[in-house]
C-alpha positions in Angstrom: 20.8 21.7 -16.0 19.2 18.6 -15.3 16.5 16.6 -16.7 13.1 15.7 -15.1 14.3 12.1 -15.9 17.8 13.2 -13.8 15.9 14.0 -10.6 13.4 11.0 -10.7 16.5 8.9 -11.0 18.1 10.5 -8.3 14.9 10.7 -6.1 14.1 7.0 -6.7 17.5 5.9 -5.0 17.4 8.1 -2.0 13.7 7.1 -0.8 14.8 3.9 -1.9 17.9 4.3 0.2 15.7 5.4 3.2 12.8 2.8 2.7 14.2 -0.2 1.2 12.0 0.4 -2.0 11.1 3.0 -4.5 6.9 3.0 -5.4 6.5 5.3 -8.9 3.6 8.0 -8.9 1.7 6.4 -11.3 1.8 2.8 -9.3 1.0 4.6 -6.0 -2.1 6.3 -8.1 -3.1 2.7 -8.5 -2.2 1.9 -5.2 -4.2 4.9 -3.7 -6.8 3.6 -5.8 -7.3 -0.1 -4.5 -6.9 1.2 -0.6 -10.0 3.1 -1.0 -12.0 0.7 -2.8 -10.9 -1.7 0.7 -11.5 0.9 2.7 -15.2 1.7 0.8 -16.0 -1.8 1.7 -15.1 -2.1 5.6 -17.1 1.0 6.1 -20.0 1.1 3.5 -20.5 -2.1 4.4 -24.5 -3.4 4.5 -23.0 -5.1 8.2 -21.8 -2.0 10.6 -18.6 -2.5 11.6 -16.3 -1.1 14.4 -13.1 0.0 14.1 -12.0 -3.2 15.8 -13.6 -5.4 13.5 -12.1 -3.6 10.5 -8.7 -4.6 12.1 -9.2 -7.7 12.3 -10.2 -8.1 8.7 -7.4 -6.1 7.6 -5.4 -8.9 10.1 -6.7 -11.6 7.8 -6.4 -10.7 4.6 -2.7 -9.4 6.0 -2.1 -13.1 7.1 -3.1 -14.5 4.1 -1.1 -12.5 2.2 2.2 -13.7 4.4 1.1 -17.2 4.5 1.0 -17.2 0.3 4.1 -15.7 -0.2 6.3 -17.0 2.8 6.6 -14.1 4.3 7.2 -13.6 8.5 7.0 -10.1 9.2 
């Protein structure tokens, strides 16, 4: 019978085989985490903004992400 540690392992290389990359629960908790505190502050925001306009922040800070780490995508 398998371990728990067996079928992580074995999990973690198919996504990771499908996706390029393997994220662990307990980093996509924190992950989860940060997205929602972004997302609190496009649309809790004390300026109302449209969808639109929370697109085109998520553009910049998107951009400026790529530009710092060299990245084209």
């Amino acid at each position: 019978m398998s371990s728990t540690m067996d079928y992580v392992k074995r999990e973690a290389e198919e996504i990771t085989g499908r996706t390029g990359r393997y994220i662990p629960l307990y980093r996509m908790a924190n992950l989860t985490k940060a997205a929602q505190k972004i997302t609190d502050q496009l649309v809790k925001a004390d300026l109302a903004m449209t969808y639109e306009e929370c697109m085109i922040v998520l553009d910049v800070v998107r951009g400026t992400i790529r530009a710092v780490t060299g990245e084209e995508r």
